[in-house]
Every structure is written in structure tokens, then in C-alpha cells.
TIDOMAR-291481 format. One record per residue (C-alpha): y, x, z; residue in three letters; residue number from 1. Coordinates in Angstrom, 3 decimals, decimal comma. Example, Ala and Ser with C-alpha at 12.3 -4.5 7.8 and 13.67 -1.06 7.14 Angstrom:
TIDOMAR-291481
y|x|z|aa|i
-4,500|12,300|7,800|ala|1
-1,060|13,670|7,140|ser|2
***
This chain:
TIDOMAR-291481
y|x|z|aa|i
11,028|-7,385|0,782|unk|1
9,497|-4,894|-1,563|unk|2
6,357|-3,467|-0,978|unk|3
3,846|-0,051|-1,095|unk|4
0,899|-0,606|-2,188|unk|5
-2,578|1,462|-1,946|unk|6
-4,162|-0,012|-5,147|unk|7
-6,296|3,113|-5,370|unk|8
-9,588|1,428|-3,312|unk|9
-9,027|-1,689|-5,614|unk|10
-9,128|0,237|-9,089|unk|11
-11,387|0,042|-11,589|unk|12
-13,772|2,863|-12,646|unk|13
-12,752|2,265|-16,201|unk|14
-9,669|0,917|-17,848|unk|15
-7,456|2,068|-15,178|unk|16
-4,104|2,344|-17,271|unk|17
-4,664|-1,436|-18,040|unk|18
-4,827|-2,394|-14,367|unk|19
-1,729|-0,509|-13,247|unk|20
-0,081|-1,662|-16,346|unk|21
-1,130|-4,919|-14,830|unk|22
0,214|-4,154|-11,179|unk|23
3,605|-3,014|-12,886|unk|24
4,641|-7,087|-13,912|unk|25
3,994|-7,863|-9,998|unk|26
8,233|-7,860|-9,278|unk|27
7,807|-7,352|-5,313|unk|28
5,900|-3,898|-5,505|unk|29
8,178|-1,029|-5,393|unk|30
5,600|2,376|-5,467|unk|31
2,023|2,801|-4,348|unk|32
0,391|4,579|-1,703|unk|33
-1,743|7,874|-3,311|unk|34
-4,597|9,304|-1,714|unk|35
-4,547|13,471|-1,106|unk|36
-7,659|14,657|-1,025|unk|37
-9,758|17,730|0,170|unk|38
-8,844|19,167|-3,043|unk|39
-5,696|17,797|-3,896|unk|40
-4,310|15,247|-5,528|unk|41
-4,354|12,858|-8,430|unk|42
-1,469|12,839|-11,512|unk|43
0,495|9,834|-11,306|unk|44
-1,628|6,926|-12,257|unk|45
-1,461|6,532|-16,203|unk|46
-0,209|2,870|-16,945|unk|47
2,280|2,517|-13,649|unk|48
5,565|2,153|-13,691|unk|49
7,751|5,623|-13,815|unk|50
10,156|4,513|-11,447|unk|51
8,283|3,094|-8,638|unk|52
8,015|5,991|-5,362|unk|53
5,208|6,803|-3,474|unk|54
3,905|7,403|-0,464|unk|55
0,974|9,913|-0,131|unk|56
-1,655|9,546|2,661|unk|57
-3,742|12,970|3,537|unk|58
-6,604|10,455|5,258|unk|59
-8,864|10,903|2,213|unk|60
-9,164|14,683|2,366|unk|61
-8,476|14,901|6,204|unk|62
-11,866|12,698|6,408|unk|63
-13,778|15,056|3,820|unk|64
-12,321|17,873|5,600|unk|65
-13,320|16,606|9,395|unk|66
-17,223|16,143|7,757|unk|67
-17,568|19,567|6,552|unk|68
-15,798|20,485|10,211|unk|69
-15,954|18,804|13,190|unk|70
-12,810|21,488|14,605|unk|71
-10,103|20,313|11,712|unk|72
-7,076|18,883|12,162|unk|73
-3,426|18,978|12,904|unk|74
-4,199|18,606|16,919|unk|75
-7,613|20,604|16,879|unk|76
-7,646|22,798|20,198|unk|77
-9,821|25,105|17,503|unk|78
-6,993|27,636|16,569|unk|79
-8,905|27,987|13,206|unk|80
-9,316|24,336|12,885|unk|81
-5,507|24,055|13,528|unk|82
-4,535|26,665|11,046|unk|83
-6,724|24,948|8,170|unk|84
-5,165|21,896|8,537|unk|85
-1,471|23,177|8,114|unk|86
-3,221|24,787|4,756|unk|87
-4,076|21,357|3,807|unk|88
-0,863|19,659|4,668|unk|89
1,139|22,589|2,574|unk|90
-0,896|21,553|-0,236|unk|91
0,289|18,132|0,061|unk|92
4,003|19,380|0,716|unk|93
3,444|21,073|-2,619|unk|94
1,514|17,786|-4,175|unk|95
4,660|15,432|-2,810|unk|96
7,386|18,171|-4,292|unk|97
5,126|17,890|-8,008|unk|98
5,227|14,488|-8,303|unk|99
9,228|14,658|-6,912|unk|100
10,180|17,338|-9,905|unk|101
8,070|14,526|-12,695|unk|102
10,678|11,730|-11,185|unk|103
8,625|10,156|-8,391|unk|104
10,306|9,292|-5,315|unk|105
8,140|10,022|-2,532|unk|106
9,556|8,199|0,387|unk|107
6,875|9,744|3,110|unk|108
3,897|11,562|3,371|unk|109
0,881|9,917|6,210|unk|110
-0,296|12,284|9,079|unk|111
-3,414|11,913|11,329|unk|112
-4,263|13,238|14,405|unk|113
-7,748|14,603|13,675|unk|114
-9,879|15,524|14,777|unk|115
-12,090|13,976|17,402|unk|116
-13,538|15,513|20,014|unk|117
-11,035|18,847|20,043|unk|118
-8,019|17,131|20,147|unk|119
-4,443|17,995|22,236|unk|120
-1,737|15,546|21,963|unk|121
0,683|19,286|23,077|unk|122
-0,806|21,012|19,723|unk|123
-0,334|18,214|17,514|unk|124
3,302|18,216|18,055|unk|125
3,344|21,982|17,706|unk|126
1,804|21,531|14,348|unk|127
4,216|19,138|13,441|unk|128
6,681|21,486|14,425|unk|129
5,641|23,770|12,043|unk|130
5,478|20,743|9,409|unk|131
9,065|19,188|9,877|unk|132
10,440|22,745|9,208|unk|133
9,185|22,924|5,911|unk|134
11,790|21,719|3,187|unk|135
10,552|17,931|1,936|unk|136
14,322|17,220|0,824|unk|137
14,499|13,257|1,692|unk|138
10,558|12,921|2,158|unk|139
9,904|11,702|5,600|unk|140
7,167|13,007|7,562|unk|141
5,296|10,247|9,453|unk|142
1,966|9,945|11,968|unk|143
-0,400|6,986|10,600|unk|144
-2,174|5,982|13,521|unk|145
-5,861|5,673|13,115|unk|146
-8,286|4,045|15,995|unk|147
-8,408|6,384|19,218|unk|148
-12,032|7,594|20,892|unk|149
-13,695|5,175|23,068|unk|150
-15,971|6,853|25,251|unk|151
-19,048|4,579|25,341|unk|152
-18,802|3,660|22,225|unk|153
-18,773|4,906|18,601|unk|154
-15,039|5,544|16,858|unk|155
-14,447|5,351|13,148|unk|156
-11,671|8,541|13,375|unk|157
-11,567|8,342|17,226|unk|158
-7,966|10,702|16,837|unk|159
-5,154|10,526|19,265|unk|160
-4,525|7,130|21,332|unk|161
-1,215|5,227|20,239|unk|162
0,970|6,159|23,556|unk|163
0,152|9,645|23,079|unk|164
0,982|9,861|19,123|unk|165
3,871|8,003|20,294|unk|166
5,047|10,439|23,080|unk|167
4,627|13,035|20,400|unk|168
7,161|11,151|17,894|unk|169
9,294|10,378|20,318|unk|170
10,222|14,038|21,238|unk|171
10,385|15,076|17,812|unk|172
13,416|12,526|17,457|unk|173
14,207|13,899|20,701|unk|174
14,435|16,915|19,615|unk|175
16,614|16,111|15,897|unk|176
13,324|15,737|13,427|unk|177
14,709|12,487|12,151|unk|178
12,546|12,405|9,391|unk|179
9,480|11,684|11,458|unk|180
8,405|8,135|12,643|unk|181
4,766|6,246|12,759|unk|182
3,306|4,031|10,530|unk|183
1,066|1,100|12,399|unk|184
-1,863|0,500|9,611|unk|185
-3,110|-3,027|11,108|unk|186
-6,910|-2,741|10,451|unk|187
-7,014|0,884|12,365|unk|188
-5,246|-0,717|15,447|unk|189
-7,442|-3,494|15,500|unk|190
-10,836|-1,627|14,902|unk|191
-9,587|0,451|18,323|unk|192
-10,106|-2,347|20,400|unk|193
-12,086|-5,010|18,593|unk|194
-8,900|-7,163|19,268|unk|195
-6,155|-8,526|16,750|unk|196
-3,847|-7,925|19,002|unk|197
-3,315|-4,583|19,125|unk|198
-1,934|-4,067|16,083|unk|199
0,998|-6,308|17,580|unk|200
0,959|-4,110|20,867|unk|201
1,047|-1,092|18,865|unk|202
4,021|-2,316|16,088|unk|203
5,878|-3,201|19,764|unk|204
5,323|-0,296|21,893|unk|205
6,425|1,872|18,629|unk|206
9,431|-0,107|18,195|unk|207
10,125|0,126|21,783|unk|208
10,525|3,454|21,454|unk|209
12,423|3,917|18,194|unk|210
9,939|5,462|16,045|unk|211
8,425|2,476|14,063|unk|212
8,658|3,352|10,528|unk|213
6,063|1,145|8,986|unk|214
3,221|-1,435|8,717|unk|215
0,152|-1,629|6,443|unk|216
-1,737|-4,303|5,983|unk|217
-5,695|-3,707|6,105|unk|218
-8,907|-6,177|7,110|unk|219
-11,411|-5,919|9,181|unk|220
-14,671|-7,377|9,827|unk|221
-16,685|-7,979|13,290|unk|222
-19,809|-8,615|11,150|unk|223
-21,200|-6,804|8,379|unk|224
-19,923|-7,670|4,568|unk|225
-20,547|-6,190|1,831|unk|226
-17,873|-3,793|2,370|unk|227
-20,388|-1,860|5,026|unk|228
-20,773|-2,292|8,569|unk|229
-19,276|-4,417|11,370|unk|230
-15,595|-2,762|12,020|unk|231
-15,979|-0,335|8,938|unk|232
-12,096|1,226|7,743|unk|233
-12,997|-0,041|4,027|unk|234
-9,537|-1,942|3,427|unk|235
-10,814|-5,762|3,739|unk|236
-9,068|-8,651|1,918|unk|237
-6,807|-10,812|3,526|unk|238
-9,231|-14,098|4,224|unk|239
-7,075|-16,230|1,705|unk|240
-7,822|-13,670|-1,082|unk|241
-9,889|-14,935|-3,243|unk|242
-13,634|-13,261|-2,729|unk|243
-12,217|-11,668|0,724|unk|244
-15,506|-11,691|3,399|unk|245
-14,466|-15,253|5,487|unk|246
-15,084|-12,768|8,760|unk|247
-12,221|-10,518|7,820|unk|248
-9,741|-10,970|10,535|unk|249
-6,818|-10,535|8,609|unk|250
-5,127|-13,683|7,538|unk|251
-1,600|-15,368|7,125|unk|252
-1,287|-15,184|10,821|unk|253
-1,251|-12,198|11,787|unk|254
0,386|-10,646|9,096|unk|255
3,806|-13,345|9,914|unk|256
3,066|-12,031|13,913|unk|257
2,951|-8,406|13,046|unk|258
6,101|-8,958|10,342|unk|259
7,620|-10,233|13,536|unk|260
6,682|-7,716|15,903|unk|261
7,551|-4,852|13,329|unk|262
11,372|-6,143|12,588|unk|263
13,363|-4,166|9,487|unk|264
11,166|-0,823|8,955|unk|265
11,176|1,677|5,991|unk|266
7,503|0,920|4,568|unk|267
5,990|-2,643|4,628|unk|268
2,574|-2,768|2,365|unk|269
-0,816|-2,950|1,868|unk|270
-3,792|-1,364|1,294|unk|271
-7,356|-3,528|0,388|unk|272
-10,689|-2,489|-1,842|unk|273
-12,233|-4,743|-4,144|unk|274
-15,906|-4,485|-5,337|unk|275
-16,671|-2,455|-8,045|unk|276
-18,623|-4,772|-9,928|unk|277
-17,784|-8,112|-11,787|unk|278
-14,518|-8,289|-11,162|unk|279
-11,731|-7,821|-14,581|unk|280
-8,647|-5,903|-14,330|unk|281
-6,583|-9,127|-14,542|unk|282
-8,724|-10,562|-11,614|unk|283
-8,008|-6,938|-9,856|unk|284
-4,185|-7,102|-10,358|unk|285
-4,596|-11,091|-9,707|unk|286
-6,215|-10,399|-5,896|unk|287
-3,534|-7,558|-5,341|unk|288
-0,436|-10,269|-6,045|unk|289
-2,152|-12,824|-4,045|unk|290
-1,484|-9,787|-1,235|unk|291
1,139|-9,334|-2,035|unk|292
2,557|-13,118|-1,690|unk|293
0,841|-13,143|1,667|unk|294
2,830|-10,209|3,246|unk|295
6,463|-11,570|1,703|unk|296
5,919|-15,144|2,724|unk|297
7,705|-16,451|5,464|unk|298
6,258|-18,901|8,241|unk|299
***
């Protein structure tokens, strides 16, 4: 198995050509995931390998972009909200086909169903529509799910629940977009519900239906760390990583029952911060392998 990896949370502020350098030894890692933000995104990473791929995720700037308005987003019921988001997501298109033209195999682009409180499951899939008929040559387009709103209690994306993201998918096959599918990040499922199990009732109900494409791997705490609050999205450790918060929930376990759950997909990976502080780039790239040995174990 050969993995994607979102090393971006885990870099270091300086030396950064050193630690990808660092990441490019690491035999099992086959590209990285890159963030897209409000504004764009970043060249390739100086230091990592030419011929790994990517995968870019749009949840950086989608998050910026929800702040500054609460009506963005591919399934906003706000027909300007709607129309910025499309904006955005060309911009990636454009973003993916740069790094394509330098080399880069991207193998997919992430998705989200923002925004919160104006969402329709009926106008996502219409803007996905308008998406999947853009060219993105052998790019596939998939939905990352993030946790759904809770009423009663307080959401860190609070997009579109699973079955309904699903639905959406599923039609889209339905309907000959092949290229689409959904990517189960385990941390987001999990935060949804407070419960590891989701993310294993998620990576089912997706594969059920035929549009599992992927699994990342991402902690989570119940208590506070010093990665933020109790349930924050900030990428936890693995508990067996060395200097991962002992609360974070994800551990050996879980990743062998979601492994199991998921079956052969497209994208297996990871995604986990570090501190910014005290740590080298060799104990950086050293935490990241230790991942990395986690995920490709077998039980």
C-alpha cells in the first residue's frame, strides 16, 4: 500500500526543503495532499520528490471563505454564495491543471459541502454538475465528508450529513460522472458523533453504495490538548506517535477496523499536525513514518 500524505500541518516554519527532502526517503509515500486556499495555492513543495502526485483539498480556503461568509459554498441555497464557490473551485481546476503541465499527477481534487446553515443536498449536486463538466483530464473529482450539523449542539463545519453527500454521489455515478466518489477523513466522521465508530459506519455505508474512493487518517481528542479544544479538526497524532496527546482516539485499532471496513480504494493516507516548537525536521519526518507504518501494518 502506498500512501497520500498531508504533511503540510506537520511542516516546519523554516527549513522546509530539508523536511520534504526528508519525507522523500520514506519508500511507502507516493504524493501528498496540498492545501488550496482562499487565495490559491502553494508551488510544489521545494525539496519533494518530482514524481510523487497529489491530491489537493479546497478545505483550507473553503473555511477562510465560509468566515468572511456565512452563505458560501458549493450547496449554499444563497445563489450568490453558490456562484462564489464555483469561482473558487475553477481556481483550483486551474491550480490542479498548473501543477499537471510542471509533471505532477494529481489523482483528485477534495470537495465540501459548505456551508452550514444554507445548505441543499439538491444544489450541491447541481454544482457538482457544473464541476464534473469541466475538463480535469484523469483528475477525479471527489466529496470529503466533513462532520454534519447537530442541532443542540455546536459543529466544527456542520456541512451535509453522510447519507445525503452519499445520495448525491451516488446519482452522479448514476448518471455516468465516474470520476466522482467520497473520501471518508476518519477524525471528521468521528467528531460528528463523538463516537469512533462512525468513521466505520461511514467507510461501510459508502462502500455499500459504490462510491468509496478513500480514507484519511486524522485524531481526535474528547479533552482538550494542546492542539485546542475538546473535538477540535487540528489533525491529532495517532496515540503510538511519539508526543501524540494519550486522549487522541486514533490508534492501531481503528485504523486496522477502518482498513477493513474501507477494502481496495484509490486514496489511503494521512493527514496529522505537529507542534511548531521543539521539534527537528528529522524528528518531523521521523513522527510522519511512524504514521505511516501504522496505516500499512497489518493485524
Amino acid at each position: 500500500m502506498s500512501l497520500i500524505v498531508g504533511a503540510y500541518p506537520a511542516q516546519p516554519e523554516e527549513l522546509q526543503q530539508n523536511f520534504y527532502q526528508a519525507l522523500g526517503s520514506i519508500p511507502s509515500i507516493r504524493g501528498l495532499e496540498l492545501p488550496y486556499g482562499p487565495y490559491g495555492g502553494s508551488p510544489w513543495p521545494a525539496g519533494a520528490p518530482e514524481d510523487w502526485s497529489a491530491v489537493v483539498t479546497a478545505i483550507p480556503g473553503t473555511m477562510k471563505l465560509v468566515g468572511q461568509s456565512s452563505t458560501f459554498g458549493l450547496a449554499s441555497r444563497d445563489s450568490e454564495g453558490r456562484r462564489a464557490a464555483l469561482e473558487f473551485v475553477s481556481g483550483l481546476r486551474d491550480y490542479a491543471s498548473r501543477l499537471a503541465g510542471q509533471g505532477h499527477r494529481v489523482e483528485a481534487v477534495e470537495l465540501h459541502s459548505a456551508p452550514s446553515l444554507y445548505s441543499s443536498a439538491l444544489l450541491f449536486e447541481e454544482s457538482l454538475k457544473e464541476v464534473l463538466d469541466w475538463e480535469w483530464g484523469s483528475t477525479r473529482v471527489l466529496v470529503e465528508h466533513c462532520d454534519a450539523l447537530r442541532w443542540g449542539s455546536r459543529p466544527e463545519k456542520g456541512f451535509l450529513p453522510f447519507d445525503e453527500e452519499v445520495n448525491v454521489v451516488a446519482s452522479l455515478q448514476a448518471e455516468g460522472w465516474g470520476q466522482v466518489g467520497i473520501v471518508v477523513n476518519w477524525a471528521r466522521s468521528v467528531i460528528e458523533s463523538g463516537d469512533t465508530g462512525t468513521a466505520v459506519e461511514h467507510l461501510l455505508q459508502a462502500r455499500e453504495a459504490g462510491v468509496l474512493a478513500g480514507v484519511m487518517f486524522s485524531g481526535c481528542s474528547p479533552e482538550a490538548t494542546e492542539f485546542g479544544y475538546p473535538w477540535i479538526d487540528a489533525h491529532l497524532p495517532a496515540v503510538e506517535v511519539d508526543g501524540a496527546p494519550p486522549s487522541s482516539l486514533l490508534n492501531r485499532a481503528e485504523v486496522q477496523l477502518c482498513l477493513a471496513a474501507a477494502g481496495p480504494v484509490a486514496i489511503t493516507g494521512f493527514k496529522i499536525g505537529l507542534p511548531q516548537q521543539g521539534l527537528s525536521v528529522q524528528d518531523r519526518a521521523g513522527r510522519l513514518q511512524q504514521m505511516c507504518d501504522l496505516v500499512q501494518a497489518r493485524s
